[in-house]
C-alpha positions in Angstrom: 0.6 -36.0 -25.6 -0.7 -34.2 -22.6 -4.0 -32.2 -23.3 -4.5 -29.1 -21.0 -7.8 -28.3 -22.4 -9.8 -27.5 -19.2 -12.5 -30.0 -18.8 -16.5 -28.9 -18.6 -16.4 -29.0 -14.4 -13.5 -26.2 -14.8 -15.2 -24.2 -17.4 -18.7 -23.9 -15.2 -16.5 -22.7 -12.3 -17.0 -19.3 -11.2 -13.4 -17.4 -11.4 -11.7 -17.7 -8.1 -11.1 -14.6 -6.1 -13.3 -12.5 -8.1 -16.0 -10.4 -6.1 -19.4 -10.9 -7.2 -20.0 -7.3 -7.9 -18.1 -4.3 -7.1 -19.8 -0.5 -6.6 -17.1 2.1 -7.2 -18.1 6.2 -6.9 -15.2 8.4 -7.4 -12.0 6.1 -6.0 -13.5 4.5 -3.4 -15.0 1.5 -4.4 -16.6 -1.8 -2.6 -16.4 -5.1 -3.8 -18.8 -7.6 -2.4 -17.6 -10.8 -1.6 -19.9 -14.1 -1.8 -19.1 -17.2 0.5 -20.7 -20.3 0.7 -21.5 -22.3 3.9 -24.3 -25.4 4.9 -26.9 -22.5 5.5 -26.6 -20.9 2.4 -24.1 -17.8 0.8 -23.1 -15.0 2.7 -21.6 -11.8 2.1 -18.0 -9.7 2.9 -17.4 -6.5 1.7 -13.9 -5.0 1.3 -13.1 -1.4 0.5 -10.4 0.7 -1.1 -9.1 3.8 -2.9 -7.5 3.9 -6.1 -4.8 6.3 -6.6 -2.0 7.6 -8.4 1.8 7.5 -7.2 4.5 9.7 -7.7 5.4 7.8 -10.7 1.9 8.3 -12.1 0.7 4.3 -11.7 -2.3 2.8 -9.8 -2.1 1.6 -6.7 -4.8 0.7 -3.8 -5.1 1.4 -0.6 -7.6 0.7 2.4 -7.1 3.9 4.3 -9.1 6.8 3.7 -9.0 10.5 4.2 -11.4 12.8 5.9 -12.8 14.0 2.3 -13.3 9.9 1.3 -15.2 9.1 4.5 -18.7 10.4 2.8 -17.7 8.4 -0.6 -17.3 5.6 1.5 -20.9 6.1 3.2 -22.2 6.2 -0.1 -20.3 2.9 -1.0 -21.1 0.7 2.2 -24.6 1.8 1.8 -25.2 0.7 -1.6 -23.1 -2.5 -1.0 -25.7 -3.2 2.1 -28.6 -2.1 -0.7 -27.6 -4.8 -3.0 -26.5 -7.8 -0.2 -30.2 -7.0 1.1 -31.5 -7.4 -2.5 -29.7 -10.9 -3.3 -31.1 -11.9 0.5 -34.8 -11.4 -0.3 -34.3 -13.0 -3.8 -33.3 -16.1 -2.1 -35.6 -16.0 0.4 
């Protein structure tokens, strides 16, 4: 009998491919990315819109138009807020 239980190593494991925290105002949203090196973690941060198609589903997409470009400030600024925060808490 095969068990596929996952064993105590795999349930401590972080998801895989999950941000660490995401900041969304409106559609735009930022999600911060945590990697791991000798010298400690450091961050990425992606960005993108949500919106609806033609057909009324959700999609994403990493281009933005002149009336996102001050939702984006507002999203890369508090994404820098909270990568600064997590720095000084380590430090």
């Amino acid at each position: 009998m095969i068990d596929n239980k996952p064993t105590t190593e795999q349930e401590n494991k972080p998801a895989r491919n999950q941000p660490v925290h995401r900041i969304r105002v409106s559609g735009v949203q930022a999600s911060i990315w945590e990697n791991r090196g000798e010298t400690g973690p450091w961050y990425n941060v992606t960005l993108s819109r949500s919106y609806k198609d033609a057909n009324d589903e959700w999609k994403s997409a990493d281009s933005f138009s002149v009336n996102d470009l001050l939702l984006v400030a507002k999203v890369a600024d508090e994404a820098h807020s909270w990568i600064i925060q997590k720095q000084q808490e380590r430090n």
